[in-house]
N, C-alpha and C positions, 0 to 999 in steps of 0.2 A: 625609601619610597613605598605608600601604602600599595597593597594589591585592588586593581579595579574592581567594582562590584558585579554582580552576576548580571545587571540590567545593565554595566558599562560595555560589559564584555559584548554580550547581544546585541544592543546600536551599534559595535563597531563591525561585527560577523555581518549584521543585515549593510552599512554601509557600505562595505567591500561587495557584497554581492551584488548589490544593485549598482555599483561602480563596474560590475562586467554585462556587458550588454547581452550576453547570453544568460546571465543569471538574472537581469531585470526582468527580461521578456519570461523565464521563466518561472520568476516567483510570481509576475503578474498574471500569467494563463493558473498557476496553483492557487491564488487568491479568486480570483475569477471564479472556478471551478467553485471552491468552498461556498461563497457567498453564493452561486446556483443553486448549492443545494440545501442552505440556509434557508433561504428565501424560495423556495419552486412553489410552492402555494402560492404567493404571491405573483412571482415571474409567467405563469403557465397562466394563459388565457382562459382553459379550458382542462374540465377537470379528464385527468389519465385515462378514466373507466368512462367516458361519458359516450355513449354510442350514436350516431345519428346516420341511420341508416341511407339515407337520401343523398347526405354528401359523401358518399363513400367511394375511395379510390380517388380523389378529385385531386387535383396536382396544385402545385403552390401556386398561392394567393394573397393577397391582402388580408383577408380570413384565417388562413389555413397556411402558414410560412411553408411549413413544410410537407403540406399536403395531409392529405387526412390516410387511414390504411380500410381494410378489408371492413370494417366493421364502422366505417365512419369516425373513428376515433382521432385526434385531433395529434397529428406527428410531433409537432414540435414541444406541446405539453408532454409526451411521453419523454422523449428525451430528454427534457428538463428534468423531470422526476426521475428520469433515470439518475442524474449523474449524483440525484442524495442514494441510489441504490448502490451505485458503483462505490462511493466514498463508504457510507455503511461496511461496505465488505470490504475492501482496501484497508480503512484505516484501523478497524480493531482487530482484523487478521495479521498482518505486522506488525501491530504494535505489540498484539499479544502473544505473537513469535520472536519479537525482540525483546519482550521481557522474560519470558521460560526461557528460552537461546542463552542469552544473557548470565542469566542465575544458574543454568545449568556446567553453561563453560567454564566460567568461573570457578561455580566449587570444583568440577573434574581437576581444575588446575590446581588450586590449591589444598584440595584434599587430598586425602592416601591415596596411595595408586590404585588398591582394589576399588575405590570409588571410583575415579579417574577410569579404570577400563571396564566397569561397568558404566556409565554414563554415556561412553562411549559405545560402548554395542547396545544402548537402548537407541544413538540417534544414527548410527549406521542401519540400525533395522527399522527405524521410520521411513529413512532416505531410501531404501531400498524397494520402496514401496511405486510403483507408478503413481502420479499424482491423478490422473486421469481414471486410472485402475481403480484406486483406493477411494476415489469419488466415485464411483458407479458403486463400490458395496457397501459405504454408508447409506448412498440415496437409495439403496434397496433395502435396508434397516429401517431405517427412520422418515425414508419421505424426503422431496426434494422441498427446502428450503431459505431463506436467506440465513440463518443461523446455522444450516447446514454447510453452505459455501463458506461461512465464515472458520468453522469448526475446519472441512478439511484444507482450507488454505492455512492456517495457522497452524494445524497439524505437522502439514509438511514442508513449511519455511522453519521451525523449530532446530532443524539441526544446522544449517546453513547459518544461521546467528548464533550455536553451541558452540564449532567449530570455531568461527573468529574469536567468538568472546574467550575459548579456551586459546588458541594461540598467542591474542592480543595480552594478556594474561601471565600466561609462559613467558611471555618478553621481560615482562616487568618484576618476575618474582624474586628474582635475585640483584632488584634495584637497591643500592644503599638503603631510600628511606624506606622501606617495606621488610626490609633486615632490619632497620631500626627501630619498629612496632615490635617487630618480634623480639626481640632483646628484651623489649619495654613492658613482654607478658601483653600485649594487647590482643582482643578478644579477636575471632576468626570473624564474626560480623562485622567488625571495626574497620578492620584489612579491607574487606571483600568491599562493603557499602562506600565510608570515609573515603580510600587509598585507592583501590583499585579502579570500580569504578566511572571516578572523572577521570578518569584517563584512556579507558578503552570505549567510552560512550562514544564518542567522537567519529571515530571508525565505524562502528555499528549504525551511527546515526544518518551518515552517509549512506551506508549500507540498505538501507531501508527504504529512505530518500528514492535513489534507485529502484529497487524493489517493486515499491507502490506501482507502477506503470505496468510489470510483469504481472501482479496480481489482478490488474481492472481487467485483463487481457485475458488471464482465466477466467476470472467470473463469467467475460462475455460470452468465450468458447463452450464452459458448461452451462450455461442461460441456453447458448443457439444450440446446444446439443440437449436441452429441456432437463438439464439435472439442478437447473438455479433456483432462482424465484419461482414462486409460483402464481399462473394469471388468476386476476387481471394486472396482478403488480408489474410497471413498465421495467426494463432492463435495457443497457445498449445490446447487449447480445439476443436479447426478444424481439428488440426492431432486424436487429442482422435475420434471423431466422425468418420473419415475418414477411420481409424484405426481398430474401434469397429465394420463395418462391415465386415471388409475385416481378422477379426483375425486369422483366423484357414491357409491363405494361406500365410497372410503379417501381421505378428507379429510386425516389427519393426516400424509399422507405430504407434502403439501404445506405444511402446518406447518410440520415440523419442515424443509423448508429455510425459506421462507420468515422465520421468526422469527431464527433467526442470522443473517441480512442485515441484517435490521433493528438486532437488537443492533451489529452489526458499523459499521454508518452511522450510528448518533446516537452510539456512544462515540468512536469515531476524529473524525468530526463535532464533537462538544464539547468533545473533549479539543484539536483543533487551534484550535480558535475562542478556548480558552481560553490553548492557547499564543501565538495570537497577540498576544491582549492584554497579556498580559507581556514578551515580546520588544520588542513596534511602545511606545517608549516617547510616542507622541503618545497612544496610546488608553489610557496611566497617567495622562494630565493632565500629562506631561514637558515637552511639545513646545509 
């Protein structure tokens, strides 16, 4: 029997998930999201920075969905635009904590042990860091920005994916066919890349999956605490701050960040819940 191909493999991951109704719903609100922030130029009425002093504070409308805020600025375009800020930060700070995470665990596992416990006391002494903490003295270094958020969320999701990827790793090293490259003189990138690899991606990828909703959730916390973006760039946690002064008169300013959080944590939420069920073949009934 031939092995299925990587794209057969793929239609069949995505048909199981959208076979579970918590995983439709939420690979749709994660598709959803993406194409918002593909398209916000287009989707946004009205542009982010646009001020119109006249219509200011005015509550939802035909005009104005989600009301306009303090400066006449048009709500719902902000949070449009927010959610390509929110994926900007989300998606290359995990990604690029799952691929150092990744390569680091790895080699700690299959390297020497002096590698192995130094590796490990560089990401014990990242993790050690407040994440909150460690972002107040960058943004006092360098300046609050979006490549700043990007930088200390990445920073400190790197040992949390070091960790698995080195345990995930440990599991497998004393598998027959990973003993049988070694017999075979096969090269240490061969093992790690080829062999190891697609085997512990899986886990990690789930891993992140999850993740992603934890991350938009900081962003938003150091945005409303003014260590994120910088204005006029919109953020969901710049509407929250914007919002949280002004609540008792302009409610909706707090909505409209509020409600894309949400969306953003029950779809990335279901959707990774869902992928996990398809990957972890014990939770198929496999195992």
């Amino acid at each position: 029997m031939t092995k299925p191909s990587r794209l057969a493999v793929v239609r069949r991951n995505l048909k199981l998930i959208l076979g579970n109704p918590l995983g439709a719903l939420g690979f749709g609100i994660v598709l959803l999201l993406v194409l918002v922030a593909i398209f916000a130029d287009f989707i946004a009425p009205y542009g982010y920075a646009d001020l119109n002093v006249r219509d200011r504070m005015q509550g939802p409308s035909p005009a104005h969905l989600l009301g306009t805020d303090q400066l006449g600025r048009d709500t719902f375009s902000r949070a449009v635009v927010g959610t390509r800020v929110a994926l900007l930060v989300a998606l290359p700070a995990v990604g690029g904590a799952l691929f150092f995470g990744m390569l680091l665990g790895m080699t700690a596992a299959l390297g020497a042990r002096w590698l192995d416990n130094a590796i490990m006391l560089f990401l014990d002494t990242i993790r050690s860091f407040p994440t909150v903490m460690f972002a107040l003295a960058v943004v006092a270094l360098v300046g609050p920005s979006l490549a700043t958020v990007v930088a200390v969320v990445m920073i400190t999701s790197v040992p949390v994916y070091g960790r698995v990827a080195r345990t995930q790793t440990l599991a497998l090293v004393n598998s027959e066919f990973i003993l049988a490259e070694r017999t075979m003189q096969a090269s240490f990138l061969r093992i790690l890349f080829v062999h190891m690899l697609p085997n512990i991606f899986g886990v990690l990828a789930i891993l992140a999956a999850l993740d992603i909703p934890a991350v938009i959730a900081l962003e938003a916390g150091l945005s409303f605490l003014g260590l994120g973006v910088k204005p006029p760039t919109p953020s969901w946690g710049v509407l929250l701050r914007d919002g949280y002064a002004l609540i008792r008169s302009t409610p909706w300013l707090v909505v409209a960040g509020v409600i894309p959080v949400i969306l953003a944590t029950l779809g990335f939420t279901f959707f990774g819940e869902a992928l996990r069920d398809v990957l972890d073949p014990k939770l198929r009934g496999r195992g």
